[in-house]
C-alpha positions, 0 to 999 in steps of 0.5 A, a space after each residue: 672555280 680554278 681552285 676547286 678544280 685544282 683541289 680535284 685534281 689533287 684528290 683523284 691523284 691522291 686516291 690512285 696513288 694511295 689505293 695501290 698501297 691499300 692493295 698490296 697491304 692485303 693479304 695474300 691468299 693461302 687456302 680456303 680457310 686462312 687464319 693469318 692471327 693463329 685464332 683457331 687450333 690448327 687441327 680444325 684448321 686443316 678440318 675446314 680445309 678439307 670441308 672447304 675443298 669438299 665444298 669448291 669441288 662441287 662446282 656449285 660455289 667457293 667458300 673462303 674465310 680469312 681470319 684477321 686482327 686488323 683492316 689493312 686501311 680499310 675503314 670497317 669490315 664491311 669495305 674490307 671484305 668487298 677489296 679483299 673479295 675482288 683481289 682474291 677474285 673468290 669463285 668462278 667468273 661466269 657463275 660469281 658463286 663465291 663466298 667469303 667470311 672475314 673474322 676479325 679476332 681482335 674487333 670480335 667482328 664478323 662479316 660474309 660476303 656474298 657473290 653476285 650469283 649466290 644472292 638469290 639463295 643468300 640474300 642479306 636477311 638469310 645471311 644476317 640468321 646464319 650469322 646469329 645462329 653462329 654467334 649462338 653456337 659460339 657462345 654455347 660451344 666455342 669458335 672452332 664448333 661455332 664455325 663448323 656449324 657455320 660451315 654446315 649450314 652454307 653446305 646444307 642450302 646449297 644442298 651439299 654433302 660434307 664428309 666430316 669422318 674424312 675430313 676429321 681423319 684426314 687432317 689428324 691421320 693418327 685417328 683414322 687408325 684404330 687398335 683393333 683390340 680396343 675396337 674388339 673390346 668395345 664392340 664386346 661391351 656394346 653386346 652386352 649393355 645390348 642383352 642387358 638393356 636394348 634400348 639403352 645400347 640404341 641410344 649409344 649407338 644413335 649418339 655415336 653414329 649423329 656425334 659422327 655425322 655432324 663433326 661433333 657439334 650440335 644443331 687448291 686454286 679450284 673454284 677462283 677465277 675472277 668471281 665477283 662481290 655486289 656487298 651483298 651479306 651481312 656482318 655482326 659483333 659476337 
């Protein structure tokens, strides 16, 4: 008995000295969209910034993705997220509305961590299809599309509008800057496929316009404050 105690007492020593050091290998958050292996070109980077900002400063959650090539000691992703979770303390305190989406570009692992109070609009099963649907759209159109998509559809249940023109011109100045002329030139071209053939000239419009609104894809601090995880969500390999 004396020995088993012993080995105990041993052990819990052990876990308090050595879970501080699993901590302090966590890293450090940058933004709402931190891509720590450089995985994503940084011009969509800086769009999911923005889209993320959009998102936390509705009030009605804080989304946050942390793209990784390792655990930092943690055993799966699934451990992982819920540490990195309560060190980030993601979304507010008395609403635990956060959310957070680990992405190791190495495993080709993927995993959202649900808040404690964003359950009831995601539970598990709802978040194991946006993570399908995401893995659909990463095959058919690549990661930085795929997680725009991703993006759109947490925005979409709880009712938020993205802005992603702004978003997009925001994070790539240069665009949001049209020569006059060329627009001109285009608007003239526009007019005459519209005598010539009307319907043809609404299709292009339509394009342009859904192209515009969906961000091109098919189908601060704010809002953190000591949120909480249950290890609701779900994870999946793609």
């Amino acid at each position: 008995m004396k020995l088993n105690k012993t080995f105990s007492i041993f052990f819990i020593i052990i876990f308090f000295l050595v879970n501080p050091l699993l901590a302090d290998k966590l890293p450090e958050y940058k933004s709402y969209f931190n891509d720590y292996t450089n995985f994503y070109d940084q011009t969509y980077v800086q769009v999911y910034n923005n889209l993320l900002t959009n998102i936390s400063n509705t009030k009605k959650m804080t989304l946050v993705f942390a793209i990784v090539s390792d655990y930092a000691g943690e055993g799966s992703i699934e451990s992982y997220a819920v540490e990195l979770f309560e060190k980030w303390k993601i979304g507010d305190k008395e609403k635990d509305n956060g959310m957070l989406v680990v992405l190791n570009s190495k495993t080709r692992e993927i995993k959202i961590e649900v808040g404690y109070g964003l359950e009831g609009d995601f539970p598990d099963g709802y978040v194991g299809e946006l993570l399908d649907r995401f893995i659909y759209y990463y095959k058919q159109q690549g990661k930085e599309k795929a997680t725009l998509a991703l993006i759109a559809m947490i925005a979409e249940k709880e009712k938020i509008k993205l802005d992603y023109r702004q978003a997009r011109n925001n994070a790539n100045p240069k665009a949001a800057k049209r020569n006059p002329i060329v627009m001109i030139i285009i608007f003239v071209i526009f007019i005459i496929i519209f005598i010539r053939n009307p319907l043809l000239a609404m299709y292009l419009m339509s394009s342009f316009f859904a192209r515009g609104a969906s961000g091109s894809f098919s189908g601060g601090l704010g809002g953190f404050g000591g949120g909480s995880s249950g290890g609701g969500g779900a994870s999946r390999r793609f």
